[in-house]
N, C-alpha and C positions, 0 to 999 in steps of 0.2 A: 814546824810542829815541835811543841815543848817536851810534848810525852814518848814515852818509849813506842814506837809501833807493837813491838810483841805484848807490852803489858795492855795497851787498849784493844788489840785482839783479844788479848784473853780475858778480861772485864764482861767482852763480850759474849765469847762464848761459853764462861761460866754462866752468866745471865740466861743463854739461849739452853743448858744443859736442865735446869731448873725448867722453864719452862715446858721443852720436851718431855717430862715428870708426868708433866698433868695437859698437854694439849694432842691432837692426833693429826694434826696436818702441817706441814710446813709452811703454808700460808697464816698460819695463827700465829706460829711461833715468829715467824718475820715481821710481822704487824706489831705484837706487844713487846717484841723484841728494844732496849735502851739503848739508842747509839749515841755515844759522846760528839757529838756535833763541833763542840768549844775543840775537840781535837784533832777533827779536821780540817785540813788544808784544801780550797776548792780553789782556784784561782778564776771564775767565771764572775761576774760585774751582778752582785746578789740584788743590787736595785732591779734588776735588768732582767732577771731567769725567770721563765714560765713554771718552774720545778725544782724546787728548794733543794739544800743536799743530803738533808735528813731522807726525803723522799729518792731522792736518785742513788742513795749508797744502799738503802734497802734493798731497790727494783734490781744494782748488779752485782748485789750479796746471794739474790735470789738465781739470777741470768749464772753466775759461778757454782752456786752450789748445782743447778740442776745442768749444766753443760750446754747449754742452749744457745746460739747464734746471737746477737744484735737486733736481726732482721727477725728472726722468728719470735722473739720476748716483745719487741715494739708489734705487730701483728697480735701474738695474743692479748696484750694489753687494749687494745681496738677491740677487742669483741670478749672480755672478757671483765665484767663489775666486780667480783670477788676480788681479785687477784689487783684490780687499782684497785679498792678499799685497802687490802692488806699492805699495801706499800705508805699508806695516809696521802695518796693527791685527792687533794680536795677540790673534784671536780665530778661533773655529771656527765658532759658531754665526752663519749669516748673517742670522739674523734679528734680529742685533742689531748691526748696521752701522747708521750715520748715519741719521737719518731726514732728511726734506727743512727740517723745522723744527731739527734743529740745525743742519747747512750751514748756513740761513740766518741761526741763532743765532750759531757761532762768525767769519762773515765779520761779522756786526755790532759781534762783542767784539773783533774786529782796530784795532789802532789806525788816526788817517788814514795815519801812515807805512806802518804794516806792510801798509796795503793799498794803498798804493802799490807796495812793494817786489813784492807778488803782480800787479799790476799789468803793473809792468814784465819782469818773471819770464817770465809768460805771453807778453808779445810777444814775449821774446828766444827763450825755449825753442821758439816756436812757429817763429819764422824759424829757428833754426838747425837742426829737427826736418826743416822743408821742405827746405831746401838739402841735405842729406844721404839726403834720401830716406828717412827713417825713416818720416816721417806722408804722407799722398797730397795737395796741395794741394786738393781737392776735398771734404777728408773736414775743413777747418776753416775757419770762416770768416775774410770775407775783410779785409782791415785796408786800407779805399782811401787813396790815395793822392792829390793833390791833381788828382792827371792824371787818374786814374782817377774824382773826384769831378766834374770838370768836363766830362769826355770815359767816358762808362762802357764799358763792351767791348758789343761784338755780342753776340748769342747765336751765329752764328756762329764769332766768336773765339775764345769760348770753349770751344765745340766742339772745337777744332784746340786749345784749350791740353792740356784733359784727354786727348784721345788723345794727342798729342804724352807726355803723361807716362805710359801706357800703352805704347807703342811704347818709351820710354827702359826701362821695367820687365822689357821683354819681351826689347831686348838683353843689359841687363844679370847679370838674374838667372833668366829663365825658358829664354830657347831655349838657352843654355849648358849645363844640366843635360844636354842633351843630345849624347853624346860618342863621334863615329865610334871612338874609340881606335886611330888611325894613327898611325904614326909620327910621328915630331917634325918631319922635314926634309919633310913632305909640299907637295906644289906647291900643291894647295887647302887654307887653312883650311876648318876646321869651320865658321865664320862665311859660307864663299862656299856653302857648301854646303845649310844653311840656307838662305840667302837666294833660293839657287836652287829649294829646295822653298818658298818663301812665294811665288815668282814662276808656279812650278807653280798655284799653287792658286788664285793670283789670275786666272790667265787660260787657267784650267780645263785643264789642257795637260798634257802627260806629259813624263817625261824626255828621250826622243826628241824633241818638239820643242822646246823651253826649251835641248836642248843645238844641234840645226839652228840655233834662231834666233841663239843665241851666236855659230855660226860664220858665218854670213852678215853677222854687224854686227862681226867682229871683235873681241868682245868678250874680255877677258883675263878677266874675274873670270867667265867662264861655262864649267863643265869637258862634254867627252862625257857622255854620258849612260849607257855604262858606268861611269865612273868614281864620276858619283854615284850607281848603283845599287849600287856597293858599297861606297860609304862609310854608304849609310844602311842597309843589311845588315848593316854592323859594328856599330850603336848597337845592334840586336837579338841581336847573336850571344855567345854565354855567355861569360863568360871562360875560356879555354883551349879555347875550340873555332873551331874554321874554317871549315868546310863548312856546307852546308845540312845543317839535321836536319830529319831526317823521321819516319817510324813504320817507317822496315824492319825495325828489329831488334829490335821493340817488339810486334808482331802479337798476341800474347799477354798482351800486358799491361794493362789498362784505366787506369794512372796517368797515363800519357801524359805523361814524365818530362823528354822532349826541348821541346814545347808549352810545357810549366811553366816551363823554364828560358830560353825564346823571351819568356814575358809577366816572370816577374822582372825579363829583363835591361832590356826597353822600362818598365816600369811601375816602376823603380828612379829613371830618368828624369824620367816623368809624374807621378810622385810629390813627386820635389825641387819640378820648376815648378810643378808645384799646389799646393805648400805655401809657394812665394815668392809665388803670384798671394795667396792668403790672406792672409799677412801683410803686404799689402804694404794693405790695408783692414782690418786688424787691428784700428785705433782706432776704425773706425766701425762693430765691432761687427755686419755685415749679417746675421749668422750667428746674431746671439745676439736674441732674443726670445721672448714665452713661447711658442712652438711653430714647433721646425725639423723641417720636412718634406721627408722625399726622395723621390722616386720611381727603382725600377728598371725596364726597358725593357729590349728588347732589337730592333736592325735590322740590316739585312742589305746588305750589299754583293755584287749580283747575278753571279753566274759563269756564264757562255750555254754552256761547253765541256758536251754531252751525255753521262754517265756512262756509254753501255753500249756495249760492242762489239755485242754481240746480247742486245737486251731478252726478246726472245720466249723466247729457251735462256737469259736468265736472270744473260748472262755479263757482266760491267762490267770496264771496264778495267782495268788492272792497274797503271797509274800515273794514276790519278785522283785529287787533290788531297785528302786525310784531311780536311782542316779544312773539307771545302766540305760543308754541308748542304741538305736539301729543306723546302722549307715552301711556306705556301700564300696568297696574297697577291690582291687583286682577283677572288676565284675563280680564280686559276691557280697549276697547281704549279709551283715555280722553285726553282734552284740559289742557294748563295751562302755567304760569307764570313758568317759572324753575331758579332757582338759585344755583351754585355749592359754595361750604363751604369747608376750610381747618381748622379744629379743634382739638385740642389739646386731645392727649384721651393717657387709660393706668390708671398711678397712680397720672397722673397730676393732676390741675383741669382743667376741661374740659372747656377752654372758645376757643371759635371762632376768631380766627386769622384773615381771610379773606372772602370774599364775591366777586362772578362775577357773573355778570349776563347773563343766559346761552341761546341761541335762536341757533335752530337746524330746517334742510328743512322741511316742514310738506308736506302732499302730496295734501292740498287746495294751497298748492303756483305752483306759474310758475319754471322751471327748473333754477337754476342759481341765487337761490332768496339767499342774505345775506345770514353769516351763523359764527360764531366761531367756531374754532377748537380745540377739545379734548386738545390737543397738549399748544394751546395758554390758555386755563385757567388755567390748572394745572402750567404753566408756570408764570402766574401773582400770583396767588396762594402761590405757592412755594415763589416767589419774595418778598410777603407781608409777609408771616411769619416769613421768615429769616430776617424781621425789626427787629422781637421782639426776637427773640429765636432761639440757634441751633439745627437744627435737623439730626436727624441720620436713622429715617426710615419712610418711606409714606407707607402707606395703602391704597390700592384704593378697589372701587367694579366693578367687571367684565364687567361694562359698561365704561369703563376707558381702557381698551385692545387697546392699541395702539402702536405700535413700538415707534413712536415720543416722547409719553409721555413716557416712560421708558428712553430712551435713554436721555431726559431732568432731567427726578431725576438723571439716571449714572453717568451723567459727572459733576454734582454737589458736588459729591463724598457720595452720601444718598442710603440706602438702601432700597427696595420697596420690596415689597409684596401684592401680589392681584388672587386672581381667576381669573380664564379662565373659555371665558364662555361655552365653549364646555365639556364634558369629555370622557373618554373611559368606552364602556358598561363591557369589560373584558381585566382584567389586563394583563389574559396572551397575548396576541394580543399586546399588544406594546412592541418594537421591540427594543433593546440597550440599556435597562436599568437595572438599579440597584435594587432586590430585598430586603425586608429586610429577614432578617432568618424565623424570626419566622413569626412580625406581618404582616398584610395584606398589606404594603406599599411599595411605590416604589420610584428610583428618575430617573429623566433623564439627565446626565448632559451636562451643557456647548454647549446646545442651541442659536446658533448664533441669535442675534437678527440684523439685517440689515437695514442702510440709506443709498436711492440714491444706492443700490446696491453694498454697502460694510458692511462685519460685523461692527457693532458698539460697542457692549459688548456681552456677553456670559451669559445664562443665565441658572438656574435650576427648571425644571418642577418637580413639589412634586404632587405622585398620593398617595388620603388617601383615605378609604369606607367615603362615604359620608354622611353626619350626616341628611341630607335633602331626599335621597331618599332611601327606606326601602328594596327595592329590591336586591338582592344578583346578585352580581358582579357589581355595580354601583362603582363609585371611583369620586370622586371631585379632581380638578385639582388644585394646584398653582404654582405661576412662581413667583420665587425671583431671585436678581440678588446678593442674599449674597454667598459669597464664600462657597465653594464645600460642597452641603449637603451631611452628612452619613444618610442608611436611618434610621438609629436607631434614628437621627436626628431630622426625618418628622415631628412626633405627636408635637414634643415641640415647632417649626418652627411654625407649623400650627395652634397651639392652640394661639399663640401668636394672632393672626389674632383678637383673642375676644377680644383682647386689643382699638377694634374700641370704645368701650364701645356701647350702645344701640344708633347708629346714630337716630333710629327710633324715640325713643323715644325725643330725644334731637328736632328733625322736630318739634313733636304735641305739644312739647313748644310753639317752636316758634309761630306754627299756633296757638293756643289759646289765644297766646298773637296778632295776627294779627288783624289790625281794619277791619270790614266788608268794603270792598268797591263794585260799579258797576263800578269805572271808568275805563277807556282806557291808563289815561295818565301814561306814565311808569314813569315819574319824580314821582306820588303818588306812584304808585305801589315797587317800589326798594328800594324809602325814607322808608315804612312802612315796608317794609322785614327790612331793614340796623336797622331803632330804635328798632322793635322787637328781634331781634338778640341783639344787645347791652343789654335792660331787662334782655334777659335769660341770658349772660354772668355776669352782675351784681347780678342776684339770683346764679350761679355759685361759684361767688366770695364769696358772705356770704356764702352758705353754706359750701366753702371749710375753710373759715376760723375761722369759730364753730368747723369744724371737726379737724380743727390743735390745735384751743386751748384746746378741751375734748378729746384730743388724739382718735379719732374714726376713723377706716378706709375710707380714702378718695373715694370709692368705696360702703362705707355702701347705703342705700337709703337717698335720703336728706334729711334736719332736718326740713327743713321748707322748705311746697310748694309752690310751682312757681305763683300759686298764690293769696295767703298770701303777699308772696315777693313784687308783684306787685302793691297787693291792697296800702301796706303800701309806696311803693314809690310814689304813686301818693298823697299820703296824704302828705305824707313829702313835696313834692315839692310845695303843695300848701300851707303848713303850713308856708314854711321858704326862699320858693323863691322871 
């Protein structure tokens, strides 16, 4: 090598600082990234290599900056297209990407210079990756410093370092998606008004009081509480419309056109910031391994107003809120607000992908009243997640038993799993199935599932004792549509299912972060689910990425609660928005 190694390191990473400017992943910036090639030194037989060096200095510029094995960079390269694009091999077949024995082969053919020069490469690209916020300092390791060698951080500090860069993620490029569209000259920014819905949430409180407490402390950045009920009414409301929309002029119609154009205008939003909270752990890949599983759910935000004027004559009000459905909860029937969620669950981190909002016939409505189908949400659903991530198997709960919606994960090429909500009292009683030897299980297979009165796919009924009821011969049912289960199979299939992680619990976030309302209008009502939802996926975020940096299982209990998380974002937002 003719050239100095430190000067073609820094060629480089001046090149890659520039870039950082204006790209947001470290995959863009490695791709358009200029590597002086004439300055390195390969000693491998160039007639002779499946993998040029232009291509191989990129892939372990990439393999240094993010700290990654050999073994584990040749594996994602196998099942990941983006990430070979961004390196330039120019190939389609990924089975024939790097294995971990060349990596290891061509860093050994690198001269001492030239692996110097990769050396220095990686530290600079790496700092100027963090300074810019393109990579998350959490998701590379850490390069100490002589302070830091002799004095290490807390686990504490570190704590507060990673939300601190959560909290900057969150001003930056997530709660901004979100946009009252007022005027220019208005007295409240959008930033005050946020900040006033993160302080809502933090201290469980409603508009009404967050706007009282404002004026008792004098506070200038705190507006009435009308004012921000209709600033957050703007982010929901269509463009070119004003008012509340409702179903008056719709009665006949089961599209429910006004509704639609209610979840667009908010999930237009929820969608930017879920796809900045994504990319913003893009490098670390949490998304990607060999099985992303989601589960859909649906919860309910309870409404106590009784629907009838006179139940006995049958008669219900006449302004009773469309959106508000009956369901059945603790053994009791109850009102409310329902919204279904597609969420990321397993080993991932568990953030929320999608949001629909869910209205089913209640028995205060006339016959024929509006309605979504099973079918269509899981279907939007599914459509929003596959923006962000591939997936390979849905989890439903047995209120999700629908031919259609199966047959919509099938032909997607995704595998599902879910209870039925029926079971059999005794095993011996069902008829053409498969015992296991020893343990108590059974399968059924290749159960036609049928549309329009043709088989659609085929499926397998998995009967296990039930974990829920204590009575002997009881059996829980599932129906997957993975290829032919053995039943030595079941237990491992079926336990899979816990992979929902605690939906439950994931809800009583959200609802604790929900602001108190009494209103009707669903443009408030859906806005405030959509921003509380966003919250817990951003306390999500920090805590999954504490747990990456102090290596703790991603599944432990979180490090810091929901909210802490909360309190502190509102503080941020008000300190620096």
């Amino acid at each position: 090598m003719t050239s100095d190694p430190s000067a073609v390191a820094e060629s480089i990473v001046v090149h890659a600082e520039t870039l950082c400017e204006r790209e947001d992943h470290l995959w863009d910036v490695i791709r358009q990234l200029s590597i002086p090639v004439d300055d390195l030194e390969d000693a491998r037989d160039q007639n002779r290599v499946d993998f040029e060096t232009d291509e191989m200095f990129r892939t372990l510029l990439f393999k240094g900056i993010r700290g990654i094995s050999q073994n584990e960079l040749a594996q994602r390269l196998g099942r990941e297209p983006s990430l070979v694009k961004s390196f330039h091999f120019d190939i389609t077949d990924l089975e024939k990407t790097p294995t971990q024995q060349q990596l290891s082969y061509t860093h050994g053919k690198f001269s001492e210079d030239t692996q110097e020069v990769l050396n220095r490469t990686v530290a600079g690209v790496r700092q100027v990756a963090l300074d810019h916020n393109v990579v998350t300092e959490g998701l590379v390791p850490s390069v100490p410093t002589e302070t830091e060698e002799e004095e290490a951080q807390s686990t504490s500090e570190y704590k507060k370092e990673k939300a601190q860069k959560t909290l900057t993620l969150a001003r930056k490029h997530v709660i901004p998606e979100f946009d009252t569209h007022r005027a220019a000259h208005k007295t409240y920014s959008d930033e005050v008004m946020l900040d006033m819905f993160a302080s809502i949430c933090a201290n469980n409180g409603s508009a009404h009081s967050e706007a009282e407490y404002g004026w008792l402390t004098d506070d200038d950045l705190t507006c009435d509480d009308s004012t921000f009920l209709r600033a957050i009414k703007k982010i929901a409301t269509p463009e070119g419309s004003d008012g509340q929309l409702t179903f008056a002029d719709f009665e006949d119609d089961d599209s429910m056109p006004e509704i639609d154009q209610i979840r667009d205008a908010i999930m237009t939003a929820f969608n930017a910031a879920t796809e900045n909270i994504i990319n913003s752990i893009r490098g670390d890949d949490p998304f990607d391994s060999r099985e992303t599983v989601a589960a859909i759910d649906i919860t309910h935000e309870q409404f106590h107003v009784w629907p009838w004027e006179d139940k006995e004559a049958g008669v219900a009000k006449p302004d009773y809120p469309k959106m508000v459905s009956g369901y059945k909860k603790d053994g009791e029937y109850k009102r409310g607000y329902k919204y279904a969620t597609i969420t990321l669950v397993g080993d991932h981190a568990p953030i929320i992908l999608g949001i629909e909002p869910v209205k089913e016939d209640s028995t205060w409505e006339r016959d024929g009243s509006p309605s979504y189908s099973k079918a269509d949400l899981v279907s939007r659903l599914l459509d929003r997640a596959e923006q962000f991530v591939d997936l390979d198997m849905v989890m439903f709960d047995r209120g999700f038993y629908a031919n259609r919606v199966y047959a919509d994960v099938d032909e997607r090429g995704l595998t599902y799993l879910s209870p039925v909500p029926t079971y059999e009292d005794d095993l011996a009683a069902i008829q053409d199935i498969q015992k296991h030897p020893t343990a108590d299980a059974a399968v059924k297979h290749d159960v036609p599932f049928g549309i329009d009165g043709k088989v659609h796919h085929k499926a397998e009924f998995l009967y296990t004792p039930s974990t829920s009821d204590d009575a002997d011969g009881k059996y829980a049912v599932f129906v997957t549509n993975q290829d032919r289960v053995e039943p030595e199979e079941i237990a491992s299939v079926v336990n899979g299912y816990s992979r929902r992680w605690d939906i439950e619990n994931q809800y009583k976030s959200i609802k604790d972060f929900l602001p108190k309302t009494s209103s009707t209008d669903y443009r408030l009502r859906l806005c405030n689910f959509a921003l509380s939802t966003l919250i817990y996926n951003l306390w999500r975020l920090t805590d999954y990425l504490i747990k990456v940096a102090l290596d703790e299982p991603i599944r432990s209990p979180p490090v810091i609660t929901a909210k802490t998380f909360v309190r502190a974002l509102g503080d941020f937002l008000r300190k620096f928005g």
